[in-house]
DRENDRENLUM-384820 format. One record per residue (C-alpha): residue in one letter; x, y, z; residue number from 0. Coordinates in steps of 0.02 Angstrom, whole numbers, plus 32768, in hexadecimal, padded with zeros to 4 digits. Each point is the difference from the previous one (the first is absolute). Example, Ala and Ser with C-alpha at 12.3 -4.5 7.8 and 13.67 -1.06 7.14 Angstrom:
2
<site resn="A" x="8267" y="7F1F" z="8186" resi="0"/>
<site resn="S" x="8045" y="80AC" z="7FDF" resi="1"/>
//
This chain:
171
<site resn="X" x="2F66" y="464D" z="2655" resi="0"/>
<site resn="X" x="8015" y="8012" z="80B8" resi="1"/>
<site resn="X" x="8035" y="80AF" z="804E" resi="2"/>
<site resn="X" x="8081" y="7FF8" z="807B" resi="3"/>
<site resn="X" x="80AD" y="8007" z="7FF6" resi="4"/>
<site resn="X" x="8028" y="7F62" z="8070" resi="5"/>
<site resn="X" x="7FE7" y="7F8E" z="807F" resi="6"/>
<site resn="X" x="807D" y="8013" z="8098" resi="7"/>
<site resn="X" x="801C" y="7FBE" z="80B8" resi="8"/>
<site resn="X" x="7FA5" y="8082" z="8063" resi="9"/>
<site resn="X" x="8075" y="806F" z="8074" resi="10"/>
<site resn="X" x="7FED" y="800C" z="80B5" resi="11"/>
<site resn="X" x="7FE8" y="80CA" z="7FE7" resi="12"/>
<site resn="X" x="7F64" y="7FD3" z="7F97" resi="13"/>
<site resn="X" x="7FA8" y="7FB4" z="8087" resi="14"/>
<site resn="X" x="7F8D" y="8084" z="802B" resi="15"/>
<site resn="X" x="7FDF" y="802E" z="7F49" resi="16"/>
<site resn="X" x="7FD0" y="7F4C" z="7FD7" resi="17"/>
<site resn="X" x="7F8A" y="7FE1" z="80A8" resi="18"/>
<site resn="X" x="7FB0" y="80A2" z="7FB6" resi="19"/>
<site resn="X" x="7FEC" y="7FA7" z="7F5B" resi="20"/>
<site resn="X" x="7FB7" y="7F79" z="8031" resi="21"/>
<site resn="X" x="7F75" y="8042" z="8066" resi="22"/>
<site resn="X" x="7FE5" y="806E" z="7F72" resi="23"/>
<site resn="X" x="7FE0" y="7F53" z="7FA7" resi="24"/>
<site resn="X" x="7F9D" y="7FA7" z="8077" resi="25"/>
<site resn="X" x="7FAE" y="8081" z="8076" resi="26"/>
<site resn="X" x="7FDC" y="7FD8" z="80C2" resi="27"/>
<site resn="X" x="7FA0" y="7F59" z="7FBF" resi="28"/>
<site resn="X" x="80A9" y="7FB2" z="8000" resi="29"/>
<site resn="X" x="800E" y="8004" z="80B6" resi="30"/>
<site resn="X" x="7F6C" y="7F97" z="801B" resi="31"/>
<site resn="X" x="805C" y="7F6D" z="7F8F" resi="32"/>
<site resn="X" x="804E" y="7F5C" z="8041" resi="33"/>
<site resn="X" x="809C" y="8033" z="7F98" resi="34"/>
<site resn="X" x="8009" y="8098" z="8055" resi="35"/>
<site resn="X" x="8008" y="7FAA" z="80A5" resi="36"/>
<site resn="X" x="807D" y="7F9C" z="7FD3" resi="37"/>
<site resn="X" x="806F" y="8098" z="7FDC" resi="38"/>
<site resn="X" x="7FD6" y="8091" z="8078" resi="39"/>
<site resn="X" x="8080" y="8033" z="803C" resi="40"/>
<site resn="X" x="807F" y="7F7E" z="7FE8" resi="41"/>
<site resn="X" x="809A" y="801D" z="7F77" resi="42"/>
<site resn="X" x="800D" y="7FD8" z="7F51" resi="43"/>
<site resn="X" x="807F" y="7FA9" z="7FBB" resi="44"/>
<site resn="X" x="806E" y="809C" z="7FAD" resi="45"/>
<site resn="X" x="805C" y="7F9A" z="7F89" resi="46"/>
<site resn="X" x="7F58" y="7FAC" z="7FBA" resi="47"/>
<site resn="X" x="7F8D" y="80BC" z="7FFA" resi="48"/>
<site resn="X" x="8007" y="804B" z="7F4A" resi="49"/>
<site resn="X" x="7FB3" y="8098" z="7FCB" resi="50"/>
<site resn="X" x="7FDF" y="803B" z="7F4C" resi="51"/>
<site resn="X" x="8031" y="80A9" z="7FC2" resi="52"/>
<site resn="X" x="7FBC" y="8084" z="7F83" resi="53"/>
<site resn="X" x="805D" y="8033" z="7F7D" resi="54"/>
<site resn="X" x="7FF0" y="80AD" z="8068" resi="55"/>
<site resn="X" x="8042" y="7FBD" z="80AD" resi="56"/>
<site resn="X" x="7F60" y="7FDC" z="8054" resi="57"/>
<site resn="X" x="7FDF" y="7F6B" z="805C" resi="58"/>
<site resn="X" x="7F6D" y="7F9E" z="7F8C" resi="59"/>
<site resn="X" x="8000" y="7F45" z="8054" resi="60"/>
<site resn="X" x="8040" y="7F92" z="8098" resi="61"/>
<site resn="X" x="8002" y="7F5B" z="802E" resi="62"/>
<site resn="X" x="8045" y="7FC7" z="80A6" resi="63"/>
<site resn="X" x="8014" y="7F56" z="8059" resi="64"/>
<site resn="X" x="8004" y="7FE0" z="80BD" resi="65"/>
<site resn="X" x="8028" y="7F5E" z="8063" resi="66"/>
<site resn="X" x="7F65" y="7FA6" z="804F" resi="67"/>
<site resn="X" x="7FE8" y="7F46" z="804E" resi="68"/>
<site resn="X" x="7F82" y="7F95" z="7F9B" resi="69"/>
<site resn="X" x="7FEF" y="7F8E" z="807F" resi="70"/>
<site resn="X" x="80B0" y="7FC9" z="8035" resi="71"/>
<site resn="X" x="805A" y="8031" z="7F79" resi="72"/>
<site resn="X" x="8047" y="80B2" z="7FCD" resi="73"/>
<site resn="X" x="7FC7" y="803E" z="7F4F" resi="74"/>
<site resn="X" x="7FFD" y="8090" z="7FA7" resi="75"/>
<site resn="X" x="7F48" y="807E" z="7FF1" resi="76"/>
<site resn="X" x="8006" y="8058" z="7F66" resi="77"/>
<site resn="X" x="7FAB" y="80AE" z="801B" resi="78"/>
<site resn="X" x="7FC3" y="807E" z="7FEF" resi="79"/>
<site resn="X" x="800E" y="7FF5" z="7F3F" resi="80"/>
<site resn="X" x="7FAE" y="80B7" z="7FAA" resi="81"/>
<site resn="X" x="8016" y="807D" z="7F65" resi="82"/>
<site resn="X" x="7FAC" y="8090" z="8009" resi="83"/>
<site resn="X" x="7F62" y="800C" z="7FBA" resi="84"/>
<site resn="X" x="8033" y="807D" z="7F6D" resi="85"/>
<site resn="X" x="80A0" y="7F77" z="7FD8" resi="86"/>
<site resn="X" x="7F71" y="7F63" z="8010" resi="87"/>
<site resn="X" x="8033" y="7F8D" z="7F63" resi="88"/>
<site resn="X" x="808A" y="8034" z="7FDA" resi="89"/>
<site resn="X" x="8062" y="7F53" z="801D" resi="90"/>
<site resn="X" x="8042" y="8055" z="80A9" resi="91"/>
<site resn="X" x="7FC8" y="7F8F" z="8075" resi="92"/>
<site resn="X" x="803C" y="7F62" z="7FAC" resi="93"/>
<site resn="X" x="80A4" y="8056" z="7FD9" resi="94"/>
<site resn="X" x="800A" y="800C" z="80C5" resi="95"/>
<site resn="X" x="7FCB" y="7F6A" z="8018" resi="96"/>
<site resn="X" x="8093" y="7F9C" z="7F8D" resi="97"/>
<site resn="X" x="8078" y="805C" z="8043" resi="98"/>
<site resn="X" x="7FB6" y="7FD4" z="80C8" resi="99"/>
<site resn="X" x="7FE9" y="7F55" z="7FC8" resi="100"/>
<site resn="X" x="8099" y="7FDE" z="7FBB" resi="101"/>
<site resn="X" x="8065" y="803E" z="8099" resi="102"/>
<site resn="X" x="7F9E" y="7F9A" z="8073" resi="103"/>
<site resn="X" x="8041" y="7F6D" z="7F7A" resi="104"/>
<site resn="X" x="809C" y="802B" z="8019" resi="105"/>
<site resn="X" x="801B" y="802C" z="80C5" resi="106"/>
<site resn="X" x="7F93" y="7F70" z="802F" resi="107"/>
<site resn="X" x="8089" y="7F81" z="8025" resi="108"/>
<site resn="X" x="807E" y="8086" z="805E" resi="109"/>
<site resn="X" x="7F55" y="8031" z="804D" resi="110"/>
<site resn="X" x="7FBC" y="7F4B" z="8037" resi="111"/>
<site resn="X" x="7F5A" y="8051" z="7FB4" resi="112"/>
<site resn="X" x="7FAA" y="7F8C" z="7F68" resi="113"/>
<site resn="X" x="7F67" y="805C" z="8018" resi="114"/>
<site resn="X" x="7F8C" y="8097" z="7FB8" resi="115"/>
<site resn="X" x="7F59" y="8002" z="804C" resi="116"/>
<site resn="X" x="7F86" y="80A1" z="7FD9" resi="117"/>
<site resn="X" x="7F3A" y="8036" z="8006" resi="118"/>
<site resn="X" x="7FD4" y="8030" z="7F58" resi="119"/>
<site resn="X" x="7FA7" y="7FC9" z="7F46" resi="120"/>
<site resn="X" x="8036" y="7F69" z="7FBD" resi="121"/>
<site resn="X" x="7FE8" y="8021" z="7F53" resi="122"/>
<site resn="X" x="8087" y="8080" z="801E" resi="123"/>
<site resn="X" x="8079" y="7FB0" z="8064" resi="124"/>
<site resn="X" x="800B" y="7F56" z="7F90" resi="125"/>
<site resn="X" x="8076" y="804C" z="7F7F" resi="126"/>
<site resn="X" x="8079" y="8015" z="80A8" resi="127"/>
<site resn="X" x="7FF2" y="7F40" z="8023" resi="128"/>
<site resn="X" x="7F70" y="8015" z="808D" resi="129"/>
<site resn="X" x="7F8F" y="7F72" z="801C" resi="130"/>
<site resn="X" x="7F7E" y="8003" z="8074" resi="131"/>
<site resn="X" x="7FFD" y="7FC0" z="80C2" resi="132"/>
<site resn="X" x="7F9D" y="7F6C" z="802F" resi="133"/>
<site resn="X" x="7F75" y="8037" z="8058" resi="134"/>
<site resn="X" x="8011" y="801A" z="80D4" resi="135"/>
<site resn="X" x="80CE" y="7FC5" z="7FE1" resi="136"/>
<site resn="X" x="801D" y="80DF" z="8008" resi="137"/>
<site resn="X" x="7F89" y="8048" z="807C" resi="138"/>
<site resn="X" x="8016" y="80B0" z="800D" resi="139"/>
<site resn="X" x="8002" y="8071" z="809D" resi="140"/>
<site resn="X" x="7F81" y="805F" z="7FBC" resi="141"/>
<site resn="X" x="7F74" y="7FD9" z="7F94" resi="142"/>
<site resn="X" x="8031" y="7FCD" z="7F42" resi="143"/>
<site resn="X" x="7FB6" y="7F9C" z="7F75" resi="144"/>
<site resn="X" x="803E" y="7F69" z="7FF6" resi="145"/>
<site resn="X" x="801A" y="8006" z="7F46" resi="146"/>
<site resn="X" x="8064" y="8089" z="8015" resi="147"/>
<site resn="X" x="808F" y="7FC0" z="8052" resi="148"/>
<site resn="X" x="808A" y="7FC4" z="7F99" resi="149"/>
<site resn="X" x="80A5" y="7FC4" z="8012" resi="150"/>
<site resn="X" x="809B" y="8002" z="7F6E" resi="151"/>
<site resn="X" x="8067" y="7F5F" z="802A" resi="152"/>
<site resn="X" x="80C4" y="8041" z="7FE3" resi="153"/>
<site resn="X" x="807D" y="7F96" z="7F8D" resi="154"/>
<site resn="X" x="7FBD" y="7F62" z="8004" resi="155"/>
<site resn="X" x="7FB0" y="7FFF" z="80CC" resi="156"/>
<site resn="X" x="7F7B" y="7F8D" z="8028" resi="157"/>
<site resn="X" x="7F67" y="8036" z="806F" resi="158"/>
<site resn="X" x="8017" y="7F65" z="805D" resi="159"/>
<site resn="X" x="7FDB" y="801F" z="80BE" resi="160"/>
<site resn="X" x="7FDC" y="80BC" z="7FE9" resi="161"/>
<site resn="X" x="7F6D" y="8028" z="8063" resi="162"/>
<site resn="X" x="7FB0" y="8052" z="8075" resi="163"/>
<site resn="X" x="7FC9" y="80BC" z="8057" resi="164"/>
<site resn="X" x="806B" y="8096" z="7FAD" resi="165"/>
<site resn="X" x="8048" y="8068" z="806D" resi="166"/>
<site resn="X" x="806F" y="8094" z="8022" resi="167"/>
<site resn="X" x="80C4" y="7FCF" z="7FFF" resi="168"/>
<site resn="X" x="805B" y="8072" z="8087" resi="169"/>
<site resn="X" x="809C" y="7FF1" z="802B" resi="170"/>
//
C-alpha cells in the first residue's frame, strides 16, 4: 500500500520546496549529469510537473518535464524523476510517472510535441512505453551512456527523421 495522499500538479509556490527535494534526492552529483545540462536553468513545463503528497502534507516525489531540441525537433525531457529514500518502493514513482505520461499523451497534439526523451534505467522506464535510442542518433551535451537514453514515442509517432545533438530549447 503506498503512503501518500495524492498525486497533484505542483504549484508555482512549491518551487523552492521541490528544488530542495530533489537535491535532497540526488545530491550535487546531479549537476555533473547530461540531464542536468539540459535543464539548468531553463523552465519546466508547469502544467506537465507533478508532485506526490504524504498523507501528512509533505512533499514525498516530483517529476518534471522541460522542452529540449533532439536534433531539429522539440521533445519533451522527462526529469528529474525521485522519492525519497525513506518512501523508495512504495509505487510513488510510477504513480508520477502515469500521471506525467499520460498528460504528455494528451497535450501532445495542442503542443506539436510527440516526444518523451530521458537518461535513465530501462528496465524501469519500459512499463511507461520507453524504448531505447539507436546508438550516436541522441548525443548528449555531456557525457551519457548510450544505453541510457531513451525516448517514449507519443500516440502513435514514428521516430522517423529524429536525430541528432540534444540541446537546450530557449526561447
Amino acid at each position: 500500500m503506498t503512503k501518500y495522499s495524492h498525486i497533484r500538479l505542483e504549484t508555482a509556490a512549491e518551487a523552492h520546496d521541490v528544488e530542495a527535494l530533489i537535491w535532497d534526492i540526488f545530491g550535487p552529483g546531479m549537476t555533473a549529469r547530461a540531464a542536468y545540462a539540459l535543464r539548468e536553468g531553463l523552465p519546466f513545463e508547469p502544467d506537465l510537473a507533478f508532485v506526490a503528497e504524504a498523507d501528512d502534507g509533505r512533499l514525498v516525489g516530483s517529476v518534471r518535464i522541460t522542452k529540449v531540441l533532439w536534433g531539429s525537433t522539440l521533445v519533451w525531457m522527462l526529469g528529474p524523476l525521485g522519492v525519497v529514500r525513506s518512501r523508495s518502493g512504495q509505487g510513488i514513482g510510477s504513480a508520477l510517472m502515469r500521471m506525467a505520461m499520460a498528460e504528455c499523451a494528451q497535450k501532445a497534439k495542442s503542443a506539436d510535441i510527440h516526444h518523451v526523451i530521458l537518461v535513465g534505467d530501462l528496465a524501469y522506464y519500459r512499463p511507461f512505453g520507453f524504448q531505447s535510442v539507436r546508438a550516436g542518433a541522441a548525443p548528449m551535451p555531456r557525457p551519457a551512456d548510450p544505453s541510457r537514453i531513451l525516448v517514449c514515442p507519443l500516440n502513435g509517432a514514428t521516430m522517423q527523421g529524429i536525430e541528432g545533438p540534444v540541446t537546450r530549447y530557449e526561447v
